[in-house]
KESE-932566 format. One line per 3 residues: number of its first residue (from 1); their letters; for each residue x, y, z negated of N, C-alpha, C. Coordinates in steps of 0.02 Angstrom, whole numbers, plus 50000, padded with zeros to 5 digits. Layout:
NUM> A> X Y Z X Y Z X Y Z; ...;
This chain:
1> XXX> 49965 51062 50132 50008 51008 50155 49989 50944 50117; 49974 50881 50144 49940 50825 50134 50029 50783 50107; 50012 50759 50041 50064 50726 50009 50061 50678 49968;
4> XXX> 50085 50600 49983 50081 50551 49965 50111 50518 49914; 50106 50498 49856 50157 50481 49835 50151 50434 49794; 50191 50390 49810 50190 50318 49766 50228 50295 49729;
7> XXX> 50191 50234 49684 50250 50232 49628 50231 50165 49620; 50258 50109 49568 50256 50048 49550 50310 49998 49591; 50357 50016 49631 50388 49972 49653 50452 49935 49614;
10> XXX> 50480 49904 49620 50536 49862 49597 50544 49796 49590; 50604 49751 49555 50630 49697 49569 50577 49637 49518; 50564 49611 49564 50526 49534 49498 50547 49485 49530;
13> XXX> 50554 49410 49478 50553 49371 49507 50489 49323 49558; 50505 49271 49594 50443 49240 49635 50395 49223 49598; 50342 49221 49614 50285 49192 49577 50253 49273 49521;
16> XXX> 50298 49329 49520 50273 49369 49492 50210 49423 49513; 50217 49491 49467 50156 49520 49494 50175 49577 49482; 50166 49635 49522 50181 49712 49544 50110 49751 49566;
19> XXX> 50119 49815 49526 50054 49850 49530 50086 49904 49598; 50047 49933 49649 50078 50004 49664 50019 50038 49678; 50016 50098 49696 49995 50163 49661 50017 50223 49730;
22> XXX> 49955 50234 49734 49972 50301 49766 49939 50341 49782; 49962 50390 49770 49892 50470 49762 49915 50513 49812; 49862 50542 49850 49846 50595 49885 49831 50661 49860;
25> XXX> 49881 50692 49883 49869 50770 49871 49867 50821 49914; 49828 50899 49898 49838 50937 49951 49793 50948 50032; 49733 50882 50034 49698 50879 50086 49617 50914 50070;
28> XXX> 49594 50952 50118 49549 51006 50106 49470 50951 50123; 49500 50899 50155 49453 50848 50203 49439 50790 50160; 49404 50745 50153 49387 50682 50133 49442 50621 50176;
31> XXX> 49465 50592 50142 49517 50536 50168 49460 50470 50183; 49484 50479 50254 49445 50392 50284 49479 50343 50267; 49514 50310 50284 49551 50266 50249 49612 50284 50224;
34> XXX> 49641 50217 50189 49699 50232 50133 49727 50151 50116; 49792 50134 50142 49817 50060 50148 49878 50087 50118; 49925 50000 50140 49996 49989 50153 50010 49957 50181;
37> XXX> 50076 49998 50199 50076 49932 50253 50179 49931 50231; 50208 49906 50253 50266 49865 50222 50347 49868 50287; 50386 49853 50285 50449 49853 50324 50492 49818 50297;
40> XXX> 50516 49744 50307 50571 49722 50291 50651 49730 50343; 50680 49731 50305 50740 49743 50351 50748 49704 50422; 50753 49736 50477 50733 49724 50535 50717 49704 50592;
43> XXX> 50655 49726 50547 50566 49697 50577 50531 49759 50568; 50472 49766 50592 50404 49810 50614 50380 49838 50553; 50352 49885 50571 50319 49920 50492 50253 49868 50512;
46> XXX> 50233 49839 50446 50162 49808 50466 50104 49816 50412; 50056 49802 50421 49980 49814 50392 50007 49770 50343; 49980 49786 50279 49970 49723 50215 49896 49731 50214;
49> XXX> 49851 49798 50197 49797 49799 50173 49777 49868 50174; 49706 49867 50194 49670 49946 50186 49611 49933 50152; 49574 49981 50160 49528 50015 50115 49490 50080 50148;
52> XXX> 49419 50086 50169 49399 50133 50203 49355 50164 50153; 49338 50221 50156 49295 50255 50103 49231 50225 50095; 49217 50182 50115 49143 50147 50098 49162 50080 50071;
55> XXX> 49219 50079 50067 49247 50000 50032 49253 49941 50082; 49245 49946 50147 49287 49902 50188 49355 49885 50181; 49390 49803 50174 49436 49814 50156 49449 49760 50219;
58> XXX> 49532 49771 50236 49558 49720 50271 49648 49697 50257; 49654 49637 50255 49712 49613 50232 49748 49585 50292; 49809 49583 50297 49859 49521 50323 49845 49476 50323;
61> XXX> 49833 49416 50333 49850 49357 50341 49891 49337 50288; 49958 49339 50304 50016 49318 50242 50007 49342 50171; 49953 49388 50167 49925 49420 50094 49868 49413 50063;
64> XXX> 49838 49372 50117 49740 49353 50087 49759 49312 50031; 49719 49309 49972 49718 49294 49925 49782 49292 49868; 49821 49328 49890 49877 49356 49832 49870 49439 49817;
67> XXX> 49864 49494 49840 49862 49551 49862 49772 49561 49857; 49752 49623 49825 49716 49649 49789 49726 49738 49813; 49680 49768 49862 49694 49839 49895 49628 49877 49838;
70> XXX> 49627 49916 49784 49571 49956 49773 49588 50037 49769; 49528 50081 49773 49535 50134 49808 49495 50177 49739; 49534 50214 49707 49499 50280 49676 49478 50342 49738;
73> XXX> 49407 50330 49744 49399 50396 49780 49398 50471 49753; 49375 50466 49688 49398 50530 49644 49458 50574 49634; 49508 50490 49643 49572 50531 49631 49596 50523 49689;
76> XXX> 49571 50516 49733 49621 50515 49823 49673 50476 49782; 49657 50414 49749 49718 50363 49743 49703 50278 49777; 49765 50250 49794 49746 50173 49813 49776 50136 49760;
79> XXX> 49777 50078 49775 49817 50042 49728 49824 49986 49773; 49898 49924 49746 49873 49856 49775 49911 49828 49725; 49860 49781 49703 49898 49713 49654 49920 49690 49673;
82> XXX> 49993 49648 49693 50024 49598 49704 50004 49534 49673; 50007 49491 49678 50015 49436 49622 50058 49386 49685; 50096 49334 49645 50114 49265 49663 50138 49296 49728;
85> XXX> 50207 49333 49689 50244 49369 49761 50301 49325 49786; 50291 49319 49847 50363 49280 49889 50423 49324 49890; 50476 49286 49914 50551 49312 49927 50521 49369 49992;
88> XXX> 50463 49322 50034 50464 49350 50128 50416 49427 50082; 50415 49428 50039 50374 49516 50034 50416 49561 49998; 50482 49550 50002 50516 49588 49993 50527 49624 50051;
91> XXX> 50511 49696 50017 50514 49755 50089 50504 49806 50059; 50505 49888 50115 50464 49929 50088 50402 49968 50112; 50374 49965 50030 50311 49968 50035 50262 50041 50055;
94> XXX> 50232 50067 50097 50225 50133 50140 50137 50150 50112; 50134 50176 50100 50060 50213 50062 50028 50251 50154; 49984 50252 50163 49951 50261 50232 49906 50309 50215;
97> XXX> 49884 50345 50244 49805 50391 50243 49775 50408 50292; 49707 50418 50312 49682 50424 50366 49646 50492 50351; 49651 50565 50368 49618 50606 50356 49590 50630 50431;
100> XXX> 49510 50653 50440 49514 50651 50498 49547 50612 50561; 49593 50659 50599 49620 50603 50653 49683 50606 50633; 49711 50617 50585 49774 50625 50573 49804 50571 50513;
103> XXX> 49884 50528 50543 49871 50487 50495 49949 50521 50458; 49947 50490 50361 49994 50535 50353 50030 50480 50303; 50100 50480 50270 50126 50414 50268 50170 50441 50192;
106> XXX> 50167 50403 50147 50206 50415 50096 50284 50417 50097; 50333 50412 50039 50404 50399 50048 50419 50336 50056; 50389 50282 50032 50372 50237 50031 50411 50205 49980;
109> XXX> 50403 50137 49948 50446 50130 49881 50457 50050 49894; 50524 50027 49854 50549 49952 49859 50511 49901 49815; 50523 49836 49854 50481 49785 49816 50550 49748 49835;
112> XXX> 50551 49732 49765 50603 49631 49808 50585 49607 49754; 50597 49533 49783 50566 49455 49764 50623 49426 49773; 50638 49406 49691 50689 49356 49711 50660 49287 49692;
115> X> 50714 49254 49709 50697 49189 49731 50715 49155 49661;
């Protein structure tokens, strides 16, 4: 059983910076890609940033050049730096995996930005 789990979330103020973290466990297969993607209260789960096993990466828009996606392939872990976080990225934050054709989704963990 393929299990996600992330950690680094919580409260900073604007302009701050948040690490998160999340490791894959339990998959017999090589993981194709490995993102996050985000949900603020209600609105859409959406893409922030991925990471494909050859190091393709792709970002948001609202996150190019603040947000930082890198990928331990050793440890089936991702990561994403935050930096110079807004109030609007307060949400929560969802760890993604692509194994084969199957995609599989963490618990996902809180970010807020205050103002």
């Amino acid at each position: 059983q393929v299990q996600l789990v992330e950690s680094g979330g919580g409260l900073v103020q604007a302009g701050g910076s948040l690490r998160l973290s999340c490791a894959a466990s339990g998959s017999r297969f090589s993981i194709r890609t490995m993102g996050w993607y985000r949900q603020a209260p209600g609105k859409q789960r959406e893409l922030v940033a991925d990471m494909s096993s050859v190091g393709t990466t792709a970002y948001a828009d609202s996150v190019k050049g603040r947000f930082t996606i890198s990928r331990d392939n050793a440890k089936n872990t991702v990561y994403l730096q935050m930096n110079s976080l807004k109030p609007e990225d307060t949400a929560v934050y969802y760890c993604n995996a692509l194994i084969m054709i199957t995609t599989f989704w963490g618990q996902g963990t809180q970010v807020n930005v205050s103002s």
